[in-house]
C-alpha positions as a Markdown table, in Angstrom:
| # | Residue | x | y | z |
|---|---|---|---|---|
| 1 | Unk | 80.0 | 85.0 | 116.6 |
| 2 | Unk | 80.3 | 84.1 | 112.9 |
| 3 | Unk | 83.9 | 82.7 | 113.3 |
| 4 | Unk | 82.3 | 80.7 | 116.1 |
| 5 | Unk | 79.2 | 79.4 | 113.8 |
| 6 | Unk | 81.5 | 78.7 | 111.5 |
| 7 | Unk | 83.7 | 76.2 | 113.1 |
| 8 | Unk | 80.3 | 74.6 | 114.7 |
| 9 | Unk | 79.4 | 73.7 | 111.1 |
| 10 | Unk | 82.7 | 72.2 | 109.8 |
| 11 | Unk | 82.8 | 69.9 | 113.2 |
| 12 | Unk | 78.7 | 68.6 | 112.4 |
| 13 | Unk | 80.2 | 68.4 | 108.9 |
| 14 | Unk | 83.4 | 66.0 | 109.7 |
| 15 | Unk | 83.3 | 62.3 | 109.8 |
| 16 | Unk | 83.9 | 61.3 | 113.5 |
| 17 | Unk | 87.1 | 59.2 | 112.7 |
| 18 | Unk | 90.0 | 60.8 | 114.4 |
| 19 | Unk | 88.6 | 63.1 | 116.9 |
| 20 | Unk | 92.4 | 64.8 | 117.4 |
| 21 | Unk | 92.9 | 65.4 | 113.5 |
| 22 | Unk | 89.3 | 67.1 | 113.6 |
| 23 | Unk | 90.4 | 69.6 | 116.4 |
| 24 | Unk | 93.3 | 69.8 | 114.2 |
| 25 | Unk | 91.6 | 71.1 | 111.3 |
| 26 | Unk | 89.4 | 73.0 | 112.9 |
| 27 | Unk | 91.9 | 74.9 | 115.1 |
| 28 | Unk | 93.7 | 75.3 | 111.7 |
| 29 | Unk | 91.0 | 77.0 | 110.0 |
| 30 | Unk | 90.0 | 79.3 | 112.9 |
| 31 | Unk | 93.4 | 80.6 | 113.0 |
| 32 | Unk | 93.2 | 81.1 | 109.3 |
| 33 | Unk | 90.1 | 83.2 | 109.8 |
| 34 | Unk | 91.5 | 85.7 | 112.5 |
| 35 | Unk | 95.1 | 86.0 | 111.2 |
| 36 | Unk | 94.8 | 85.5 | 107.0 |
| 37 | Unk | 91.4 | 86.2 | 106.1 |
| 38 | Unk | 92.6 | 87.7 | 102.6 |
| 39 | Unk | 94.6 | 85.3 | 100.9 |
| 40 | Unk | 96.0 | 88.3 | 98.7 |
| 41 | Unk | 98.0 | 89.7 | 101.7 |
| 42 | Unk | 98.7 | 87.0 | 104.1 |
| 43 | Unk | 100.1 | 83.6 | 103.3 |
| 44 | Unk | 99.2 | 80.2 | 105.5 |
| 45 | Unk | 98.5 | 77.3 | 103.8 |
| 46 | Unk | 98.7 | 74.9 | 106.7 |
| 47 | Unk | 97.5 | 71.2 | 106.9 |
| 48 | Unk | 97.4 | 68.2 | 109.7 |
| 49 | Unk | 97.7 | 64.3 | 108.7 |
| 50 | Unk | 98.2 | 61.9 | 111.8 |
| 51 | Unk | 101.5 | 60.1 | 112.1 |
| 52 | Unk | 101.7 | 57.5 | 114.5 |
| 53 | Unk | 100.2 | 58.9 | 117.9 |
| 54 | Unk | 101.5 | 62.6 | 116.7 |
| 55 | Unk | 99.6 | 65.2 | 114.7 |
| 56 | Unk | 102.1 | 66.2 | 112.0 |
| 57 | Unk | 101.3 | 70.2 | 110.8 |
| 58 | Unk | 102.8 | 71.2 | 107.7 |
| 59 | Unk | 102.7 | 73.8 | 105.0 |
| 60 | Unk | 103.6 | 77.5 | 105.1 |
| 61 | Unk | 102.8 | 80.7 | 106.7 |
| 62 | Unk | 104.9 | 84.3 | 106.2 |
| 63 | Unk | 103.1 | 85.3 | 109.7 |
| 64 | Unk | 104.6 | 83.9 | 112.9 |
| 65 | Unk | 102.1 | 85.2 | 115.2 |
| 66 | Unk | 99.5 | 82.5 | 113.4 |
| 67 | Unk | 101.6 | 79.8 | 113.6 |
| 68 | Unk | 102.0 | 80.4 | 117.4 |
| 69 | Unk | 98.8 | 81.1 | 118.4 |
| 70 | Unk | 97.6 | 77.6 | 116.1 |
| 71 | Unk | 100.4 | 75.2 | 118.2 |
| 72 | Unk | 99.1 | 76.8 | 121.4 |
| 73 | Unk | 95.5 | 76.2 | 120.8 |
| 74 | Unk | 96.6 | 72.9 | 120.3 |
| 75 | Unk | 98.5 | 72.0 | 123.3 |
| 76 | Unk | 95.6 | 73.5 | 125.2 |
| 77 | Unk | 93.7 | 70.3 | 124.0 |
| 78 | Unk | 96.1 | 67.9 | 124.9 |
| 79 | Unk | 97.1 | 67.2 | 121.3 |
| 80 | Unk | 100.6 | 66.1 | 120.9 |
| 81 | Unk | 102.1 | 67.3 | 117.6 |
| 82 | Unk | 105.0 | 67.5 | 115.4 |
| 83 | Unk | 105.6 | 71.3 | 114.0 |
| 84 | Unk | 106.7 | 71.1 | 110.3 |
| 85 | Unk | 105.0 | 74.5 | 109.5 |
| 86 | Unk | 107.8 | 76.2 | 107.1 |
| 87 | Unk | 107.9 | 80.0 | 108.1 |
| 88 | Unk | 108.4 | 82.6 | 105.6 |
| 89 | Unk | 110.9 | 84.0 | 104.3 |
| 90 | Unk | 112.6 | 80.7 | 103.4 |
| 91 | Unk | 116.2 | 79.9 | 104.6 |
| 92 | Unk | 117.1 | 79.4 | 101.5 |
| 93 | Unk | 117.3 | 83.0 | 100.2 |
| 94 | Unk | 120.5 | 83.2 | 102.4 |
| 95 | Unk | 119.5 | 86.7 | 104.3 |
| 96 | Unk | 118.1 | 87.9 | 100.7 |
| 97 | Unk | 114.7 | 88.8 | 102.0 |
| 98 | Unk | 114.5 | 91.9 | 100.2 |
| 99 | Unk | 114.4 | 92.6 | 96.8 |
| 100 | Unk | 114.2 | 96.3 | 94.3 |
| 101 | Unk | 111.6 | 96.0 | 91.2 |
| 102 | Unk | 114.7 | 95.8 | 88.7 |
| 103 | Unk | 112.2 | 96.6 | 85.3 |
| 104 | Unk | 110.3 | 99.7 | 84.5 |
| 105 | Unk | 107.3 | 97.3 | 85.2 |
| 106 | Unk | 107.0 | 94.3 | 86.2 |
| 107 | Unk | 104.2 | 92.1 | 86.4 |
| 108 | Unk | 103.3 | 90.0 | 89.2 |
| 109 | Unk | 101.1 | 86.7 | 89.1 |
| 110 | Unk | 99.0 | 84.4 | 91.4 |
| 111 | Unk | 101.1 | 81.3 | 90.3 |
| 112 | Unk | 105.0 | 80.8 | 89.4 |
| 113 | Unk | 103.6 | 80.1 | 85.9 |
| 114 | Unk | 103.7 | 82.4 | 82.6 |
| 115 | Unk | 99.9 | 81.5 | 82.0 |
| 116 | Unk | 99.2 | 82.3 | 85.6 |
| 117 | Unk | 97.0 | 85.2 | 86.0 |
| 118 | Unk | 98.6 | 88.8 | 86.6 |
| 119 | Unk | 97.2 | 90.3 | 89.2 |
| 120 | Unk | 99.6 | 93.1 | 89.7 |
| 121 | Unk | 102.4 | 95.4 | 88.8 |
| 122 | Unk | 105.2 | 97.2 | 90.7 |
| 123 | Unk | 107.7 | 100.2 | 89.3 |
| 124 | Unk | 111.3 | 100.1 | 88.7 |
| 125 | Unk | 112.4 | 101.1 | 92.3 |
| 126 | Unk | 110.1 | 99.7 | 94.6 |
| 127 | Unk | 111.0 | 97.9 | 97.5 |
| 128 | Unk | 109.4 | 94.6 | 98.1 |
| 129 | Unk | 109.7 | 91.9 | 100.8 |
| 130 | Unk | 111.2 | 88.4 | 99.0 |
| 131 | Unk | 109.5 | 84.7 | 100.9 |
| 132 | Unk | 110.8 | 82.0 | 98.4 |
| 133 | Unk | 111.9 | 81.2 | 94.9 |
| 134 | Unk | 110.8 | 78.5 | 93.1 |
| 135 | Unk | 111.2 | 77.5 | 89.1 |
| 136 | Unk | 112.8 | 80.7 | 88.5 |
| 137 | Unk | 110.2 | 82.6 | 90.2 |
| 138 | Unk | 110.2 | 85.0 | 93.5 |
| 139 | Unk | 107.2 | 85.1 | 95.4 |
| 140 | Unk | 107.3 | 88.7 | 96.9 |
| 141 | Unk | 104.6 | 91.2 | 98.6 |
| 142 | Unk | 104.5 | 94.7 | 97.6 |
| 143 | Unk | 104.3 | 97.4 | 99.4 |
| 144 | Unk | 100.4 | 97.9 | 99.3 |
| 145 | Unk | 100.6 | 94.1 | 101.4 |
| 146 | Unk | 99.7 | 92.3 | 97.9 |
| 147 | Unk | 101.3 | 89.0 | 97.2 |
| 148 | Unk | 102.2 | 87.7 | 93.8 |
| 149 | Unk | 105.1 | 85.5 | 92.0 |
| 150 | Unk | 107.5 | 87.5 | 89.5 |
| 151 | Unk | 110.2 | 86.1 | 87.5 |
| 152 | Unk | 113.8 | 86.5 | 89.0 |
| 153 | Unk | 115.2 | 89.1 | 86.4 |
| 154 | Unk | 112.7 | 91.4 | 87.5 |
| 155 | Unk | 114.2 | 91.6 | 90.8 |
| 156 | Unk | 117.3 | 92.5 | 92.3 |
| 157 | Unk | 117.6 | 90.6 | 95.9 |
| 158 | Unk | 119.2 | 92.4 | 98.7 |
| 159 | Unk | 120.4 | 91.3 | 102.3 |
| 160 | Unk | 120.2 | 94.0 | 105.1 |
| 161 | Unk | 123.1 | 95.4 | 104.4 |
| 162 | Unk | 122.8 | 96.4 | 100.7 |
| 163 | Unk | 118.9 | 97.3 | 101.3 |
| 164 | Unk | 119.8 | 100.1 | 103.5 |
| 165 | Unk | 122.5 | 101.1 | 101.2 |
| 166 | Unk | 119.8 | 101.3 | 98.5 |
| 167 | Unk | 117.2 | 103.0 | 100.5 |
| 168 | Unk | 119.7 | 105.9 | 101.4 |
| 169 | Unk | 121.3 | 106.4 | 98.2 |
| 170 | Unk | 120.1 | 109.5 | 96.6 |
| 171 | Unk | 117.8 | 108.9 | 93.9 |
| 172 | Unk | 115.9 | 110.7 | 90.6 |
| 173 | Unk | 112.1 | 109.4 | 89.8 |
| 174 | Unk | 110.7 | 109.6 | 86.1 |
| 175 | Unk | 107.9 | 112.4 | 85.7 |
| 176 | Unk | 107.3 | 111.8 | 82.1 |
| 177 | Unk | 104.7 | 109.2 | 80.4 |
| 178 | Unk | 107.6 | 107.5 | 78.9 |
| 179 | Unk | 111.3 | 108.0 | 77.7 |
| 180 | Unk | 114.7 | 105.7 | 77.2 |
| 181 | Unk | 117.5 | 104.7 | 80.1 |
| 182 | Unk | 120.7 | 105.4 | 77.1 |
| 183 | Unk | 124.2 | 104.0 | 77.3 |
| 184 | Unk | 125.7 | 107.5 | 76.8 |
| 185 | Unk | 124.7 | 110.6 | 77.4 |
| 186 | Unk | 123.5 | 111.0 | 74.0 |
| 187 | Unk | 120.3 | 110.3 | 72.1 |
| 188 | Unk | 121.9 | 108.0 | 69.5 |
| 189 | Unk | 123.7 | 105.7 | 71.6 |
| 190 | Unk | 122.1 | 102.4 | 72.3 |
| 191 | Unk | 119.1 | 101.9 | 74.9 |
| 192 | Unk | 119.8 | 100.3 | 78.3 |
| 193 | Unk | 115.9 | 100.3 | 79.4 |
| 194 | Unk | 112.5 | 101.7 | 78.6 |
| 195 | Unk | 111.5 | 103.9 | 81.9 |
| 196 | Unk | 107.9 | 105.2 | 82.7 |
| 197 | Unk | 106.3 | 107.4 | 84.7 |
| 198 | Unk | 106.5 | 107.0 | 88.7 |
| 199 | Unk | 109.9 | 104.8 | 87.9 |
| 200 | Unk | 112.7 | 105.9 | 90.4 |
| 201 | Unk | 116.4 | 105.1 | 90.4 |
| 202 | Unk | 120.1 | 105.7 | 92.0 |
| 203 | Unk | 121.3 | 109.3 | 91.0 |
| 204 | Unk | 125.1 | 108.8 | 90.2 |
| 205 | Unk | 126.0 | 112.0 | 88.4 |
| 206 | Unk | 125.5 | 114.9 | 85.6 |
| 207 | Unk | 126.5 | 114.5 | 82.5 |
| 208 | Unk | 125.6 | 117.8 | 80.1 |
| 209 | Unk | 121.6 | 118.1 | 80.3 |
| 210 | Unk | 121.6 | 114.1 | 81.3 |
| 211 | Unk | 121.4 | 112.2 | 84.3 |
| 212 | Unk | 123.9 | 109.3 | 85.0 |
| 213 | Unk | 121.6 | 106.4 | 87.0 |
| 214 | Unk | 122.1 | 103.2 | 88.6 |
| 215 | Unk | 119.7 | 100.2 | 88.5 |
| 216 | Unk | 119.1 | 98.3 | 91.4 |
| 217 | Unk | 121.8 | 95.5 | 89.7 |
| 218 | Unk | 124.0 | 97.7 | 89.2 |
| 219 | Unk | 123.3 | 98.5 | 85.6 |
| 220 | Unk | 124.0 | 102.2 | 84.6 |
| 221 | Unk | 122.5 | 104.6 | 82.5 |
| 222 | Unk | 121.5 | 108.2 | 81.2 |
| 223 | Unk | 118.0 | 109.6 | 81.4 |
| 224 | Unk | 117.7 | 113.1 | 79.6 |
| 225 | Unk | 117.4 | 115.4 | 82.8 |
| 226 | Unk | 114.2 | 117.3 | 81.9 |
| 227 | Unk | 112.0 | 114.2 | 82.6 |
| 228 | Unk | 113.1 | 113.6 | 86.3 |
| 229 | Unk | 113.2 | 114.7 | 89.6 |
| 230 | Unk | 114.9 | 114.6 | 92.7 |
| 231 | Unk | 113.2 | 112.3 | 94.5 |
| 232 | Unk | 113.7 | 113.5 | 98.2 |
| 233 | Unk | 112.7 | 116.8 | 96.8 |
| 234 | Unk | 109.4 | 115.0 | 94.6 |
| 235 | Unk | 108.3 | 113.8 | 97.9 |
| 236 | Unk | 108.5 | 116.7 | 99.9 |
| 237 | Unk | 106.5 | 119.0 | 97.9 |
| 238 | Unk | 104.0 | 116.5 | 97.7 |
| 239 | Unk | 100.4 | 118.1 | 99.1 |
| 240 | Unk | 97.3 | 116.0 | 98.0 |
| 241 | Unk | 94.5 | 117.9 | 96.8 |
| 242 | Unk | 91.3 | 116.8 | 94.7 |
| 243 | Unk | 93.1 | 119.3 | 91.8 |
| 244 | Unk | 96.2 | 117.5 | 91.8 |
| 245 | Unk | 94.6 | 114.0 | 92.4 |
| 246 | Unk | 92.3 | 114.7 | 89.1 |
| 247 | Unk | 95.1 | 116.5 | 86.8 |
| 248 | Unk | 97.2 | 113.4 | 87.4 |
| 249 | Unk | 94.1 | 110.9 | 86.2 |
| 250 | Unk | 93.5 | 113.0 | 83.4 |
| 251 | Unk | 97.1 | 112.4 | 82.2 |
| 252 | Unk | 95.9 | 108.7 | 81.2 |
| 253 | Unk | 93.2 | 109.0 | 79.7 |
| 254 | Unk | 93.2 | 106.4 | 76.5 |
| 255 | Unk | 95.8 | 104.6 | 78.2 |
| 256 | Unk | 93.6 | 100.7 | 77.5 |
| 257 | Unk | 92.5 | 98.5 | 80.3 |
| 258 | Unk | 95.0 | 96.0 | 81.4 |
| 259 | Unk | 93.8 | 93.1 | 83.8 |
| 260 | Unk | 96.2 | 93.5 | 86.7 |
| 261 | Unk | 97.6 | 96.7 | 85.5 |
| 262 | Unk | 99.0 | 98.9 | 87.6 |
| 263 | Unk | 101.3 | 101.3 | 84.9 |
| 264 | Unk | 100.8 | 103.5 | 82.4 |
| 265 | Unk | 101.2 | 100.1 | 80.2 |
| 266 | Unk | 97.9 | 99.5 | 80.8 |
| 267 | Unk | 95.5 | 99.6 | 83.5 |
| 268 | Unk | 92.5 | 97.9 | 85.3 |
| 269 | Unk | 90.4 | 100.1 | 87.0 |
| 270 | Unk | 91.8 | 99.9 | 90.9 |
| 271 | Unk | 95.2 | 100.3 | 89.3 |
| 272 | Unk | 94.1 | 103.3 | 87.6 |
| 273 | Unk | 93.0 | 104.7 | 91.0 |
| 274 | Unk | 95.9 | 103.2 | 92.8 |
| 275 | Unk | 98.6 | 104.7 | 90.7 |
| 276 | Unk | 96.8 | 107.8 | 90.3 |
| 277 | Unk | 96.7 | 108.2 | 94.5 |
| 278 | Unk | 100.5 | 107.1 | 94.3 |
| 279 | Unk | 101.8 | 110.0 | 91.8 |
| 280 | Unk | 100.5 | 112.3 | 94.9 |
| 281 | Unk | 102.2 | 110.2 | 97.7 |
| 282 | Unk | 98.9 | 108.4 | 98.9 |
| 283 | Unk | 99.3 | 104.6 | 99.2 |
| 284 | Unk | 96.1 | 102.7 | 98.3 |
| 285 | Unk | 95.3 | 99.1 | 98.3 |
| 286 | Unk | 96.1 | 97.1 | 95.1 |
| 287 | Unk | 91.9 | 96.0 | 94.6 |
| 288 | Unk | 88.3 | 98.0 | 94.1 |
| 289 | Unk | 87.1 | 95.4 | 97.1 |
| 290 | Unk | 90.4 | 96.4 | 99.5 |
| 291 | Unk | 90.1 | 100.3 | 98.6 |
| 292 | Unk | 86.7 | 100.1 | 99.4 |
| 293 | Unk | 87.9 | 99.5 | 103.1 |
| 294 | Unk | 89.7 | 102.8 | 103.4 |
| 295 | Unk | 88.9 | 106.5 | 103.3 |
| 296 | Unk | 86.0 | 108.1 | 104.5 |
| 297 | Unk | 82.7 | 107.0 | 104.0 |
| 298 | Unk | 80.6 | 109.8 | 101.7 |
| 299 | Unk | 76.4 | 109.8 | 102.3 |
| 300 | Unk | 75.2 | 109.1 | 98.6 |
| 301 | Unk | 71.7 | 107.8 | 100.0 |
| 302 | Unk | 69.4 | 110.4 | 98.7 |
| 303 | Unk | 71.9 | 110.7 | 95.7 |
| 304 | Unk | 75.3 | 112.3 | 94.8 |
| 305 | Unk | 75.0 | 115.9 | 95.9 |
| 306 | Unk | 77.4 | 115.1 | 99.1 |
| 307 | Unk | 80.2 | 114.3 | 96.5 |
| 308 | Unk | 83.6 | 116.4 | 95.9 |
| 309 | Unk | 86.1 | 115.6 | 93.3 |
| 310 | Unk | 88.8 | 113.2 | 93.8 |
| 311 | Unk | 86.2 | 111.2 | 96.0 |
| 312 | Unk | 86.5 | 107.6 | 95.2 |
| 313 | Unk | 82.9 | 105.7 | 93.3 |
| 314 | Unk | 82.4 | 102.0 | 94.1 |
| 315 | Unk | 80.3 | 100.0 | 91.4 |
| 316 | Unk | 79.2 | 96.3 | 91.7 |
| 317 | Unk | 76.6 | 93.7 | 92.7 |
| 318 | Unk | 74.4 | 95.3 | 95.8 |
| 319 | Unk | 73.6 | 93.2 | 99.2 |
| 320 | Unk | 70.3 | 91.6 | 98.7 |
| 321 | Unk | 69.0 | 88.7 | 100.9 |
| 322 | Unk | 71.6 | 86.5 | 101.6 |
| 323 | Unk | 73.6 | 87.6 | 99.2 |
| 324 | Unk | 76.1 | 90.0 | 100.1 |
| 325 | Unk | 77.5 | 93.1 | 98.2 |
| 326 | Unk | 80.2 | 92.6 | 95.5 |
| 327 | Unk | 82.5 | 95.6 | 94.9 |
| 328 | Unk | 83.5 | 95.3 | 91.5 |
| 329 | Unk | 84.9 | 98.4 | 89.9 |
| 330 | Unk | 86.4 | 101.6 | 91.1 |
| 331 | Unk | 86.6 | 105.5 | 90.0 |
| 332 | Unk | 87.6 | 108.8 | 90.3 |
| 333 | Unk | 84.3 | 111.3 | 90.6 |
| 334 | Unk | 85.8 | 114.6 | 88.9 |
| 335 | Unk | 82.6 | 117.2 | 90.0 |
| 336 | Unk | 79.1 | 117.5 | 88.0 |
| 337 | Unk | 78.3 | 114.1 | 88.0 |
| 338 | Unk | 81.1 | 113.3 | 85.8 |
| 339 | Unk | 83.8 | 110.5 | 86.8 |
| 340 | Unk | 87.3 | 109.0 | 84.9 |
| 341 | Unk | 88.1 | 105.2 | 85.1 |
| 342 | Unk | 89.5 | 102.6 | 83.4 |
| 343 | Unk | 86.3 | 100.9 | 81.3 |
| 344 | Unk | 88.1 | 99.2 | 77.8 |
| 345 | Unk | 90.6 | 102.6 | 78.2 |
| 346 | Unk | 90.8 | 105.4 | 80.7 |
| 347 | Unk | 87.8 | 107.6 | 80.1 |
| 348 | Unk | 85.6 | 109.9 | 81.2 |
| 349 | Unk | 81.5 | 108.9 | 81.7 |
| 350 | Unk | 78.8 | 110.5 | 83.8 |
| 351 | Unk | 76.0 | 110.0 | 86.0 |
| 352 | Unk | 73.5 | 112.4 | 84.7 |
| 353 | Unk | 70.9 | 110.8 | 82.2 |
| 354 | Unk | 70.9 | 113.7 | 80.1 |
| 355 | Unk | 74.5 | 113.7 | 78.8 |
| 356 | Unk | 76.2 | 112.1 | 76.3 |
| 357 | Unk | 78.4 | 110.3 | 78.0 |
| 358 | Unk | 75.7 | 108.9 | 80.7 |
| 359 | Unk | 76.6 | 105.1 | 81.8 |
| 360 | Unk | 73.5 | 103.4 | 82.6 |
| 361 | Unk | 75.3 | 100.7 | 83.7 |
| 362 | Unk | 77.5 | 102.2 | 86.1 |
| 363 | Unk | 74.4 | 104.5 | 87.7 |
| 364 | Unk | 72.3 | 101.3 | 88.3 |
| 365 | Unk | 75.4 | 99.3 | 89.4 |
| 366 | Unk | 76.5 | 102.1 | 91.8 |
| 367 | Unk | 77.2 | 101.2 | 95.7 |
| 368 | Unk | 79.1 | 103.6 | 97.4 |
| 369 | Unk | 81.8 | 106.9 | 98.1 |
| 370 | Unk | 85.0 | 107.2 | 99.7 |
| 371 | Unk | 86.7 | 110.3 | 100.7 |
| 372 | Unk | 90.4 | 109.9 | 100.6 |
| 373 | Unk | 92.4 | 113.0 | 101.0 |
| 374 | Unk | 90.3 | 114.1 | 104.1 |
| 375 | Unk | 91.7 | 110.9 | 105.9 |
| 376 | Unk | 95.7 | 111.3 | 105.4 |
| 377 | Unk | 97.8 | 108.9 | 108.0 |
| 378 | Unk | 94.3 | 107.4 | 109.4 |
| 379 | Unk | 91.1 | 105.5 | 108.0 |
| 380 | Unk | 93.6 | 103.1 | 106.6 |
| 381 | Unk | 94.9 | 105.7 | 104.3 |
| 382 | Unk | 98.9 | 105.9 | 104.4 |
| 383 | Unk | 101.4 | 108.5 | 103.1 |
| 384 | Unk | 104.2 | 107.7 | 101.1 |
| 385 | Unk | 107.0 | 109.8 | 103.7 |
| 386 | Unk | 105.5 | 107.6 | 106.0 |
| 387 | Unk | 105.8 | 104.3 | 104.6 |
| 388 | Unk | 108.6 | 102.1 | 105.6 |
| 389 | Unk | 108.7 | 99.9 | 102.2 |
| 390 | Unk | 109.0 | 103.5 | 99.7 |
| 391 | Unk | 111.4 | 105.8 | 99.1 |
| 392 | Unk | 114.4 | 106.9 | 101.0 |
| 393 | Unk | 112.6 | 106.3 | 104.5 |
């Protein structure tokens, strides 16, 4: 009903000039609003100018399915057109439509631009699907669905081929907070890399109490044994419980707030939960207003008796009138009223007015709770074993 109020307004709205170009548009942005309604997962930026007696559409779109169902809706009304719509991933990566996060972080931005804002980081190790380079610059999605640019170093492109032959190579992940990739297998030789926690690479060999690694361009190195673990074995033991979920988020705490952090580097607040769910094999959505979609919802109407630790607290603007609600902040409720999130620095504030550590501002800006680990493989709540872009599946 709203889609179809929606495109009633934008015809009243459009000068009666070129009645095919106005279907045009409007059939564009109708099949904007059912197939890329969130411009941070889905790309389709898709126009119509009139050559001649055709319709020309151009632009681009990573989802096939839109750019159908637009040119159908189209030929339906008689409207003769020309497809120029370039579909994503572009021919010119050559078949290298896959790329592995090649730094111990790297950062992700909304524009192919170094002042562009970062919205987002991914580990060394992660898979990610590769659409188009541009200016030294990959556009890529993450496995959480989140689209961002990232400068080429940061990512080693793959074809098929070599993708599968990294996803079944046997491989160590980083359980530490930090540590050095070495040259040699000795303390003194020179560094190859910085590695953090949740990092994961190509296990080679053992050298003495040392780990020989491979990058995923082919770079090697030695990581002091200690501070990893198998990774098939990591994965497997993995059970998420609110104990585990809560001793991980305590691990950060002091670690600052990072806008579009998603590392121990530094963290915004959905990162904080993100990464957090991630160290116990739960995949969450990169944003407070995206997490917020997933879980199970948690009855804090007559207050927050109803809520267990590890639940997940959404702060922000409430619905009123018109207006509707803004989810602007996320965190990790830890039992007693008292919850951890990233505020200036990871930390730990409650909702009781008599503490210290009472937020005013979070209890009157308070929305709702989400239950994650009660909704494991459903409620939009995914498991790392079970996710195609992670790991060794």
């Amino acid at each position: 009903m709203k889609i179809i109020l929606f495109i009633l307004l934008l015809a009243a709205s459009v000068p009666a000039q070129d009645y095919e170009l106005e279907k045009a548009a409007l059939a564009i942005k109708k099949t904007e609003i059912i197939f890329a309604p969130d411009k941070r997962t889905s790309i389709f930026n898709v126009d119509a100018l009139r050559k001649d007696s055709l319709i020309i559409l151009l632009g681009i779109t990573n989802l096939p399915e839109a750019e159908k169902y637009l040119i159908e809706n189209l030929i339906k009304e008689n409207i003769r057109i020309f497809d120029n719509i370039g579909l994503l991933p572009s021919k010119k990566l050559n078949g290298k439509i896959y790329g592995v996060i090649n730094l111990s972080a790297a950062n992700i931005r909304t524009k192919h631009k170094h002042w562009a804002e970062m919205s987002n980081q991914a580990l060394l190790g992660t898979v990610v699907k590769v659409y188009r380079k541009q200016d030294g610059w990959l556009q890529i999605q993450t496995p959480d669905d989140y689209l961002g640019w990232t400068e080429y170093d940061a990512v080693q492109l793959m074809d098929e081929q070599e993708m599968k032959e990294w996803r079944s190579a046997e491989k160590i992940i980083f359980t530490e907070m930090y540590g050095t990739c070495y040259s040699e297998p000795d303390y003194k030789s020179l560094p190859v890399s910085d590695i953090i926690l949740g990092d994961v690479l190509k296990k080679l060999d053992k050298a003495e109490n040392f780990i020989k690694v491979e990058f995923p361009d082919k770079r090697t190195a030695f990581i002091p044994e200690k501070l990893t673990s198998d990774y098939k074995d990591w994965i497997s033991h993995i059970k998420p419980s609110a104990e585990e979920i809560l001793k991980t988020a305590k691990r950060f705490i002091g670690i600052p707030y990072l806008w579009g952090g998603t590392s121990i580097k530094g963290l915004d607040c959905s990162g904080f939960s993100k990464i957090t769910f991630l160290l116990n094999g739960i995949e969450l959505p990169r944003d407070a207003s995206q997490q917020v979609n997933v879980g199970e919802s948690v009855d804090t109407e007559n207050g927050f008796d109803n809520l267990q630790p590890a639940d997940l607290l959404f702060f922000g603007t409430k619905a009123k009138d018109t207006i509707p609600e803004k989810i602007q902040h996320v965190a990790l409720y830890l039992g007693q009223n008292e919850f951890i999130h990233s505020s200036g620095r990871i930390k730990i504030n409650s909702l009781d007015k008599s503490k210290k550590n009472f937020s005013a501002y979070r209890y009157d800006s308070f929305i709702k709770a989400k239950r994650i680990i009660t909704s494991i493989n459903k409620n939009g709540v995914k498991l790392l074993t079970n996710y195609s872009l992670k790991g060794n599946n």
